[in-house]
MIPAKOL-787454 format. One record per atom (N, C-alpha, C, CB): residue number from 1; residue in one letter; atom name; x, y, z. Coordinates in steps of 0.1 Angstrom, whole numbers, plus 5000, padded with zeros to 4 digits. Glycine has a CB too. Layout:
BEGIN
seq | type | atom | c1 | c2 | c3
NUM | A | CA | X | Y | Z
...
END
This chain:
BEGIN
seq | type | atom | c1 | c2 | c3
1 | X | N | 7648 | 3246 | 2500
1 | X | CA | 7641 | 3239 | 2490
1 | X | C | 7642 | 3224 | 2493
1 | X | CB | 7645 | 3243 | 2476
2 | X | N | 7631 | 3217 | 2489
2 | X | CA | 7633 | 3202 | 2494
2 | X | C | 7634 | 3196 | 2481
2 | X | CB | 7619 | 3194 | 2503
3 | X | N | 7641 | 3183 | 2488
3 | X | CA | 7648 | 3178 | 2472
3 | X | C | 7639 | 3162 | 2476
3 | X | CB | 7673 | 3177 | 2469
4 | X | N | 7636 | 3159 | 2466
4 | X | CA | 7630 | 3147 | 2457
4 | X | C | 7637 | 3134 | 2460
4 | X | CB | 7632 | 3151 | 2440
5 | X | N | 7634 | 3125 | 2472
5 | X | CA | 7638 | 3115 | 2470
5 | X | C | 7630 | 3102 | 2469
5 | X | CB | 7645 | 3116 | 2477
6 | X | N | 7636 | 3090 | 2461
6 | X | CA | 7626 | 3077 | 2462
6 | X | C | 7630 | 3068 | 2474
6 | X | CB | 7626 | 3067 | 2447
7 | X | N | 7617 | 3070 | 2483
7 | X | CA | 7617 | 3063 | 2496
7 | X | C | 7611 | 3047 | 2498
7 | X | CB | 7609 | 3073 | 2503
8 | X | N | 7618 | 3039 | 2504
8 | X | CA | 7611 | 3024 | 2499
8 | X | C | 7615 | 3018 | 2514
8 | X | CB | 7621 | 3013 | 2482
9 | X | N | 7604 | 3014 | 2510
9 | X | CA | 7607 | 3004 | 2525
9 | X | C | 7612 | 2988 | 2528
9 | X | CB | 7595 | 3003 | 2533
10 | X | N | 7618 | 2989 | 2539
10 | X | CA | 7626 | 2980 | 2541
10 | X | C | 7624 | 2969 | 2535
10 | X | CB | 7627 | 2979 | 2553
11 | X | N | 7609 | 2967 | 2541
11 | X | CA | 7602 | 2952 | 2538
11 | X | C | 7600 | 2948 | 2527
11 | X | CB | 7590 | 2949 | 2544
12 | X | N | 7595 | 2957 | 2518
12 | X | CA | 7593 | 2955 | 2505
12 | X | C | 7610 | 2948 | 2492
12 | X | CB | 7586 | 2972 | 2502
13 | X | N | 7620 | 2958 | 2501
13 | X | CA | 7630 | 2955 | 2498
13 | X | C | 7635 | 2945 | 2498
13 | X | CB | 7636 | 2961 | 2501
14 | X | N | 7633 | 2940 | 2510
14 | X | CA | 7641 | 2929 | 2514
14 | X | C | 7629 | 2914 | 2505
14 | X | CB | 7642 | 2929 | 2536
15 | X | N | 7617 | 2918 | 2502
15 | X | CA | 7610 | 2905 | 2497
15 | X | C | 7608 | 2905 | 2484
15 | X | CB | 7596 | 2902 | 2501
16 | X | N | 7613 | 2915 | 2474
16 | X | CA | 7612 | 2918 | 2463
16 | X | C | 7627 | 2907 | 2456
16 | X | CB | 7612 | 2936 | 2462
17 | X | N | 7621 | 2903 | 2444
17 | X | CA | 7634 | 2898 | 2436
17 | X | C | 7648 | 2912 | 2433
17 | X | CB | 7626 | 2893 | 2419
18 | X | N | 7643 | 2922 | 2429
18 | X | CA | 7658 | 2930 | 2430
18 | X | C | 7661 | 2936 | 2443
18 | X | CB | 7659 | 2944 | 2420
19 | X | N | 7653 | 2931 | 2457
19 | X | CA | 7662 | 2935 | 2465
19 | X | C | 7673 | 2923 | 2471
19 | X | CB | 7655 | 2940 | 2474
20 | X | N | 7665 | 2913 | 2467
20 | X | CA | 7674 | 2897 | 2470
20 | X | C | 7686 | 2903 | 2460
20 | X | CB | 7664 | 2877 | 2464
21 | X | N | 7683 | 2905 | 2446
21 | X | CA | 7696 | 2903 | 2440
21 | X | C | 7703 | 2920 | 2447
21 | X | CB | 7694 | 2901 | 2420
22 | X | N | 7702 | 2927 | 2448
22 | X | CA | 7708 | 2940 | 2454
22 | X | C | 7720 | 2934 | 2466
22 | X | CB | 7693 | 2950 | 2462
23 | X | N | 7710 | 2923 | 2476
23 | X | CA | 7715 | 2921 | 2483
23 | X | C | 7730 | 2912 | 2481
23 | X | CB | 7707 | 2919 | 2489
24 | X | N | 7723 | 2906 | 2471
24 | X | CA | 7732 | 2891 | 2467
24 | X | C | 7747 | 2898 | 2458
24 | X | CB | 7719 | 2876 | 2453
25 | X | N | 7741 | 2908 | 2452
25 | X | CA | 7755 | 2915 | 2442
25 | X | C | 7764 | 2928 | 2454
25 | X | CB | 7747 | 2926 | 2423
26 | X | N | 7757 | 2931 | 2465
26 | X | CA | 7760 | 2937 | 2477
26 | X | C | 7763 | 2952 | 2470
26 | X | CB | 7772 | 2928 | 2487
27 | X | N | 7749 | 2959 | 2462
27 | X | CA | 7753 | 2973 | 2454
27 | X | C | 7754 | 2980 | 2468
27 | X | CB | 7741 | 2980 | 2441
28 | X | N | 7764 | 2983 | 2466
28 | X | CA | 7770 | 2999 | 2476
28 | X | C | 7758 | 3011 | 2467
28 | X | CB | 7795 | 3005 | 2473
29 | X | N | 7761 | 3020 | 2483
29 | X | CA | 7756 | 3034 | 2477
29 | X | C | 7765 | 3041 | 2461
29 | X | CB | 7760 | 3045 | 2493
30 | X | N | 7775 | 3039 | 2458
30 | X | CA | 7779 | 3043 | 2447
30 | X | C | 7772 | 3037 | 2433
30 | X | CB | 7792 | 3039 | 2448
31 | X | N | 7772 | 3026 | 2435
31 | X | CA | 7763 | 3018 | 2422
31 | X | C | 7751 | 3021 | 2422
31 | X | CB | 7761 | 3002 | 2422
32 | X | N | 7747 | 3023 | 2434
32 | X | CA | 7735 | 3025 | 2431
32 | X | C | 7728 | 3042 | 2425
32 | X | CB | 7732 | 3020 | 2443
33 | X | N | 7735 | 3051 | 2427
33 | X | CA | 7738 | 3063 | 2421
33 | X | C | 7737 | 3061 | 2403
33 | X | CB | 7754 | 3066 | 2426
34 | X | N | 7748 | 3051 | 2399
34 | X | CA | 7750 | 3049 | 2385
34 | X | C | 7738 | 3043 | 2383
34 | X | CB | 7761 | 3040 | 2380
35 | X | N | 7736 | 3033 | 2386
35 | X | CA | 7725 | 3024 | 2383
35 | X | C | 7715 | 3020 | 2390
35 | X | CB | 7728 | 3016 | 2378
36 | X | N | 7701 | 3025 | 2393
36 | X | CA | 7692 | 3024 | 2404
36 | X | C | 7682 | 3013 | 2402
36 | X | CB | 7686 | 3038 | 2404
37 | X | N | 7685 | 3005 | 2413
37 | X | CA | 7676 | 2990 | 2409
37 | X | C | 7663 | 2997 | 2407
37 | X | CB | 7675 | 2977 | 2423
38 | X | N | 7655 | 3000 | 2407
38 | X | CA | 7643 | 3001 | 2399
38 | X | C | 7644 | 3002 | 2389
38 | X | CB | 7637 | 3009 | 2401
39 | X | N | 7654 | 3008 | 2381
39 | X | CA | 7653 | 3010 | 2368
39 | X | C | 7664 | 2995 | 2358
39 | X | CB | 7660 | 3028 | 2367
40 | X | N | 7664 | 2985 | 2367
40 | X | CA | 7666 | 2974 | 2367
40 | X | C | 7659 | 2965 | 2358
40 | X | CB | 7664 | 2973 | 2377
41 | X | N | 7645 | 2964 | 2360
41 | X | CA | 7633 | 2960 | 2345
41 | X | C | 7635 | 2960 | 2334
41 | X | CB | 7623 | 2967 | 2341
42 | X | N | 7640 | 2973 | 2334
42 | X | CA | 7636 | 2978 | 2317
42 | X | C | 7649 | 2979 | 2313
42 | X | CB | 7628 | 2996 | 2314
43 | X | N | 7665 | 2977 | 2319
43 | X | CA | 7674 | 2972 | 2316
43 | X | C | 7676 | 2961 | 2309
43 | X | CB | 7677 | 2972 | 2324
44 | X | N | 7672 | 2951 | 2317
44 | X | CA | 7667 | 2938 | 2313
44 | X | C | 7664 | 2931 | 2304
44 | X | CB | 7660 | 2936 | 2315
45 | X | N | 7652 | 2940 | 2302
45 | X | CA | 7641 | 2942 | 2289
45 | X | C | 7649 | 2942 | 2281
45 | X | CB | 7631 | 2956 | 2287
46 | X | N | 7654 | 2955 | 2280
46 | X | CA | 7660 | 2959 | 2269
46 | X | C | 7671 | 2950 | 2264
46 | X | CB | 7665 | 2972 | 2272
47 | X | N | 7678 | 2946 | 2274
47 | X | CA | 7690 | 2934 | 2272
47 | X | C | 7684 | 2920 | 2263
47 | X | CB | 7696 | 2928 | 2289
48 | X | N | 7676 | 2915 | 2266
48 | X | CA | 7667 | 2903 | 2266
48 | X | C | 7663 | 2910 | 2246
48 | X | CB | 7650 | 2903 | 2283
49 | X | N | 7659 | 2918 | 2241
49 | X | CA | 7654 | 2927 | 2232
49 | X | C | 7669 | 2926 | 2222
49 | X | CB | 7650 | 2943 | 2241
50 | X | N | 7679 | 2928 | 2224
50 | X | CA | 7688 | 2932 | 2221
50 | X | C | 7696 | 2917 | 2218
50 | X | CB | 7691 | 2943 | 2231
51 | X | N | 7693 | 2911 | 2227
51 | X | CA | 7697 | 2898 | 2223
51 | X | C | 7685 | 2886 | 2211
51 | X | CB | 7700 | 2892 | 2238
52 | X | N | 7679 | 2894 | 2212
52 | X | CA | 7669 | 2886 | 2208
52 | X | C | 7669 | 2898 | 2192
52 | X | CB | 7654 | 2883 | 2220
53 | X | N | 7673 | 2902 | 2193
53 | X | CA | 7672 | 2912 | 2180
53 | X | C | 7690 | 2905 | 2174
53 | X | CB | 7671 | 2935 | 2185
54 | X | N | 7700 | 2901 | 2177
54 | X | CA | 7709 | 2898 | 2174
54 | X | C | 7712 | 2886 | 2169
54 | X | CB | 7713 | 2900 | 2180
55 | X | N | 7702 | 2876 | 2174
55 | X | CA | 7699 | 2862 | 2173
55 | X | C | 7690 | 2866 | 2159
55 | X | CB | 7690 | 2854 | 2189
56 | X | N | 7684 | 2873 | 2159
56 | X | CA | 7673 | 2874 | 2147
56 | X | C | 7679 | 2878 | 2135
56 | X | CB | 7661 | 2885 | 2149
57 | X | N | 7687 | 2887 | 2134
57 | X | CA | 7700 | 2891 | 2126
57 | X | C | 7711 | 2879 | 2118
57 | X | CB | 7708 | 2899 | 2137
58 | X | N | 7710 | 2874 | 2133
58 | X | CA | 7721 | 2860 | 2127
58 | X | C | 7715 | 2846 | 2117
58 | X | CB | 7726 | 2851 | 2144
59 | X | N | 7701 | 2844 | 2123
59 | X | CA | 7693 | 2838 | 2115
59 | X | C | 7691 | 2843 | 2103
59 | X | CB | 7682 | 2836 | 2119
60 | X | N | 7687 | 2856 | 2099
60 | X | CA | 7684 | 2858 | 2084
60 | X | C | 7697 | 2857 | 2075
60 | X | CB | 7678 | 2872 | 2082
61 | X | N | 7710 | 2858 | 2082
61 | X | CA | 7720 | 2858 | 2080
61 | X | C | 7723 | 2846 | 2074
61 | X | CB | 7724 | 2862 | 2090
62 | X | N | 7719 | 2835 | 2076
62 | X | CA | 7720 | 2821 | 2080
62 | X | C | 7710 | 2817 | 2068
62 | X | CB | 7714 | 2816 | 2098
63 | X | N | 7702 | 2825 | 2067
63 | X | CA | 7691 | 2815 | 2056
63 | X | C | 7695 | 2825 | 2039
63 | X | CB | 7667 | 2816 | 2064
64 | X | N | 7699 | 2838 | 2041
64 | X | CA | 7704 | 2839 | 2031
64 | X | C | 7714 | 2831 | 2022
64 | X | CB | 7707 | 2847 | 2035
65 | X | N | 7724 | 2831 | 2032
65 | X | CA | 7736 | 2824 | 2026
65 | X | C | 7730 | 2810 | 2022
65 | X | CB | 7750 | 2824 | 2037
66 | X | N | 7722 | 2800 | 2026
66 | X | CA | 7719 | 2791 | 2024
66 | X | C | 7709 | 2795 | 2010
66 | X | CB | 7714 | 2784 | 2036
67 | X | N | 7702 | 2802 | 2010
67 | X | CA | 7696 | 2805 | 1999
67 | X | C | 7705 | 2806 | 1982
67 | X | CB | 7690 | 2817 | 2004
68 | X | N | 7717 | 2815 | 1989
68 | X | CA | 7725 | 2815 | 1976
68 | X | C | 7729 | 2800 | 1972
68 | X | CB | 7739 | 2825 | 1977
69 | X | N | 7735 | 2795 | 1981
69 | X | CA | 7744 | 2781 | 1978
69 | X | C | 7729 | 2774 | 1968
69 | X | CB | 7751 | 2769 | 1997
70 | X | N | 7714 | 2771 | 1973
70 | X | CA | 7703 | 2764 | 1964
70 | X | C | 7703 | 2769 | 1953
70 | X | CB | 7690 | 2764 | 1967
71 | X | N | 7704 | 2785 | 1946
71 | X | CA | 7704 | 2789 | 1937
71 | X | C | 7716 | 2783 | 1929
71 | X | CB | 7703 | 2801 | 1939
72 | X | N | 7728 | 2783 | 1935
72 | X | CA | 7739 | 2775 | 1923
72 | X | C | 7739 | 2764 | 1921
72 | X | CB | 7751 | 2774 | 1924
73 | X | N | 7731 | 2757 | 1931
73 | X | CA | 7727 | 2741 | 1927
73 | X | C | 7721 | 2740 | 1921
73 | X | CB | 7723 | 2732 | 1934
74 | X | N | 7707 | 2751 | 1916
74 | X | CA | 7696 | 2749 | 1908
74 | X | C | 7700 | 2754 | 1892
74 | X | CB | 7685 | 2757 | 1914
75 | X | N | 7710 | 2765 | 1892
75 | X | CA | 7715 | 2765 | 1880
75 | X | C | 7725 | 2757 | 1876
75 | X | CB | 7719 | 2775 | 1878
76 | X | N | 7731 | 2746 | 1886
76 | X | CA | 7738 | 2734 | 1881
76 | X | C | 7732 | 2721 | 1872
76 | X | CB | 7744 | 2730 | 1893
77 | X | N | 7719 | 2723 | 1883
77 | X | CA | 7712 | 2713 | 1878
77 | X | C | 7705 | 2714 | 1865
77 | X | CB | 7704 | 2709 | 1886
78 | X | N | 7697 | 2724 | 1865
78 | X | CA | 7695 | 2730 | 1850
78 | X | C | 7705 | 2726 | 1836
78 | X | CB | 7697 | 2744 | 1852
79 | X | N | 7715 | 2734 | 1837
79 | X | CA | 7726 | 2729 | 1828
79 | X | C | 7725 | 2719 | 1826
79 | X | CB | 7737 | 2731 | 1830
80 | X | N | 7725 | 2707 | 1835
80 | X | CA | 7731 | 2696 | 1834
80 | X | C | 7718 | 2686 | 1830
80 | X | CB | 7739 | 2693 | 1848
81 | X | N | 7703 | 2691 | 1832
81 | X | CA | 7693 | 2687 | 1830
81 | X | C | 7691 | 2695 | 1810
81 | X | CB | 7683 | 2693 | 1844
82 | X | N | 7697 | 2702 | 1808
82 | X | CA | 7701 | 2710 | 1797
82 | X | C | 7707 | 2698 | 1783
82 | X | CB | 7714 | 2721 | 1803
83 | X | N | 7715 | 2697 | 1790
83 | X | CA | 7728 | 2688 | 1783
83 | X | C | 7718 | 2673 | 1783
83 | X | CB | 7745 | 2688 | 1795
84 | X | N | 7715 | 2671 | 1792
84 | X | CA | 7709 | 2651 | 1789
84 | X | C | 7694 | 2649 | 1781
84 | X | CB | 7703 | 2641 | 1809
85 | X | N | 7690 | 2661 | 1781
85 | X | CA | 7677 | 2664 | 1773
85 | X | C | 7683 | 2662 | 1756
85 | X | CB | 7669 | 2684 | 1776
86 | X | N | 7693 | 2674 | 1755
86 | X | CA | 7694 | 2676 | 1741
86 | X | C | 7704 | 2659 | 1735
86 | X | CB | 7704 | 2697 | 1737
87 | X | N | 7715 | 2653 | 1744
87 | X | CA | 7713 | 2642 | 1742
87 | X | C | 7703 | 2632 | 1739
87 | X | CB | 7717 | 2640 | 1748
88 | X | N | 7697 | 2629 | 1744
88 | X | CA | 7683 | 2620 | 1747
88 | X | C | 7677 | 2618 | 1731
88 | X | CB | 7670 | 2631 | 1760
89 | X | N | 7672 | 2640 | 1732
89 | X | CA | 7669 | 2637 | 1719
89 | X | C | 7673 | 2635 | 1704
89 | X | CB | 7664 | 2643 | 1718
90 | X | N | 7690 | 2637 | 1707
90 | X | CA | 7700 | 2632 | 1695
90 | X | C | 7698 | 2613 | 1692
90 | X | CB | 7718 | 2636 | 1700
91 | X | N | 7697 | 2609 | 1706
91 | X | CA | 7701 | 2594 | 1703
91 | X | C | 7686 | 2590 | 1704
91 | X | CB | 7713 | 2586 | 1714
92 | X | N | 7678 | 2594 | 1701
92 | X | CA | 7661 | 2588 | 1698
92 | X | C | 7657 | 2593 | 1678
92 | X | CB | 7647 | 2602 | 1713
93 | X | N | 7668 | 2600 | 1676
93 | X | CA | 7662 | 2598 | 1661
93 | X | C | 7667 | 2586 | 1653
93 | X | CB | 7666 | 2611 | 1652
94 | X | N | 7661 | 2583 | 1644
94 | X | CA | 7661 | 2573 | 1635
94 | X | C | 7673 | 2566 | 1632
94 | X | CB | 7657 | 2578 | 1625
95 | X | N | 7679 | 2577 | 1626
95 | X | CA | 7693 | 2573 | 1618
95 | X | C | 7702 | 2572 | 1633
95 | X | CB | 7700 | 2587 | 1603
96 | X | N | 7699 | 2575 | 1643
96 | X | CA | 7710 | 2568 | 1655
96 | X | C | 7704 | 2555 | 1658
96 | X | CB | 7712 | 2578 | 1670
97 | X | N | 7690 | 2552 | 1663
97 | X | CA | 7685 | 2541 | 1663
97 | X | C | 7689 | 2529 | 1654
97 | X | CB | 7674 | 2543 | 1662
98 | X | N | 7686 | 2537 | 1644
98 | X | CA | 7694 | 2521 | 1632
98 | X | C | 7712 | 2521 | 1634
98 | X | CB | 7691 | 2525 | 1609
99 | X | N | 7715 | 2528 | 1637
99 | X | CA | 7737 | 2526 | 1638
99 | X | C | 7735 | 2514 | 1652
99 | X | CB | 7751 | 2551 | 1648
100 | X | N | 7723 | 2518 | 1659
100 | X | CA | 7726 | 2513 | 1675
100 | X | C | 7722 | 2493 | 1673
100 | X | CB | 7710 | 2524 | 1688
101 | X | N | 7713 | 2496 | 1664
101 | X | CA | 7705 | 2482 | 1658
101 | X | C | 7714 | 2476 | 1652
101 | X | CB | 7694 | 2483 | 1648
102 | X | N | 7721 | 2482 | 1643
102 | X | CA | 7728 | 2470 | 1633
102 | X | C | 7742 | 2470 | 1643
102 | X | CB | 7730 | 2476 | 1614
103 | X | N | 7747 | 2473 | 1654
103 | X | CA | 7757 | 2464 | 1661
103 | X | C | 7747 | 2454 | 1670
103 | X | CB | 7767 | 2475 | 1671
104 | X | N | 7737 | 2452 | 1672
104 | X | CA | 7729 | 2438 | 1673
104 | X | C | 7726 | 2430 | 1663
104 | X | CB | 7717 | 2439 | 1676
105 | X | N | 7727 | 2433 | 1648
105 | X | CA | 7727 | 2423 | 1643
105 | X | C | 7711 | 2423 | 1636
105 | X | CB | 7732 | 2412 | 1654
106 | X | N | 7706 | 2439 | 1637
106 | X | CA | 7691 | 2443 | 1634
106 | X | C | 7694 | 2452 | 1622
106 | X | CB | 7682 | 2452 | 1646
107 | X | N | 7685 | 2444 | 1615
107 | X | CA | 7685 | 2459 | 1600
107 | X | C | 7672 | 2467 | 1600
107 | X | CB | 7686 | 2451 | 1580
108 | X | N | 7670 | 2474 | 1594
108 | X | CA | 7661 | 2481 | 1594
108 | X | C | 7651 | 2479 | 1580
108 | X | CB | 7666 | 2491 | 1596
109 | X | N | 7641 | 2471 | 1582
109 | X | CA | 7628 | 2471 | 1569
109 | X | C | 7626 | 2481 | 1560
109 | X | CB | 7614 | 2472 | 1573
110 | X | N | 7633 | 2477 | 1545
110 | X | CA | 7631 | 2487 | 1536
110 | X | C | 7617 | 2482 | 1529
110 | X | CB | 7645 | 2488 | 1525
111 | X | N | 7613 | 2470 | 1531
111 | X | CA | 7594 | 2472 | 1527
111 | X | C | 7582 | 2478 | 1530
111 | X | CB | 7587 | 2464 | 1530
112 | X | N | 7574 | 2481 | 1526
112 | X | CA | 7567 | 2485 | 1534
112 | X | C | 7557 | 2475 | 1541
112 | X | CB | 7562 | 2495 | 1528
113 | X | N | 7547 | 2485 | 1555
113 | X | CA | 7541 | 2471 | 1555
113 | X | C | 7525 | 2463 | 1551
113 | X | CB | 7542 | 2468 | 1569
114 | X | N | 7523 | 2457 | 1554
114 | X | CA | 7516 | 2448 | 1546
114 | X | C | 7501 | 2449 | 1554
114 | X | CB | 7524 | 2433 | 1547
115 | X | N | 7492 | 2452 | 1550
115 | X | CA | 7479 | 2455 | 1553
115 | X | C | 7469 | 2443 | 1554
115 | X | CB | 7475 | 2464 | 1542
116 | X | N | 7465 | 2436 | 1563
116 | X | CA | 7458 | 2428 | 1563
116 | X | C | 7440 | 2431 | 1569
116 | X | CB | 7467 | 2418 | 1570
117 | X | N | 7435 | 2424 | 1559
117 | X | CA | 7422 | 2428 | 1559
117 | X | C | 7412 | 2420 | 1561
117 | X | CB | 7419 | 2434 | 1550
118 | X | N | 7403 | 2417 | 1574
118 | X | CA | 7394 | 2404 | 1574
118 | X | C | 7378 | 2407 | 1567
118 | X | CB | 7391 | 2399 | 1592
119 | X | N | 7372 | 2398 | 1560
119 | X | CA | 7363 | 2399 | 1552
119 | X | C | 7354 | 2395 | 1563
119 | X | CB | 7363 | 2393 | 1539
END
């Protein structure tokens, strides 16, 4: 029975990029058994894929955690935007206005005022 083999020629080998590297990593007949430079490509591929799927992993990774840390700054700020509001509007009513006046030396008009009217 004849058995199946992939036949390549020399020349092609020798001008091809995986036969320069074949040559340059000097795969013996044993390696080449395990791992058959043709199927070299899609190794590659796949490596290139794999790294680039890892790198992609690490990024989401990366913008998550950054995402939490804005969320506790935004409920910090809140609060704290919380707190200067409900001040604000304590020291804008009246009876604080006048405490704030009369350490200036300002009283507050118990007259009413006065209506002027041109004929």
């Amino acid at each position: 029975m004849a058995v199946n083999t992939y036949k390549q020629s020399e020349k092609r080998k020798k001008n091809s990029f995986f036969g320069w590297l074949s040559r340059l990593l000097q795969i013996d007949e044993s390696y080449e058994e395990v791992i058959h430079v043709r199927f070299l490509p899609q190794i590659i591929f796949i490596a290139i894929l794999c790294v680039l799927y890892i790198a992609n992993r690490h990024s989401a990774e990366k913008k998550v955690r950054a995402i939490s840390q804005l969320e506790v700054q935004v409920e910090d700020l809140r609060a704290d935007f919380t707190t200067l509001k409900a001040s604000y509007m304590f020291a804008s009513k009246q009876s604080e206005v006048a405490k704030r006046a009369k350490d200036l030396g300002l009283t507050e008009n118990k007259k009413s005022p006065i209506l002027i009217s041109i004929e």
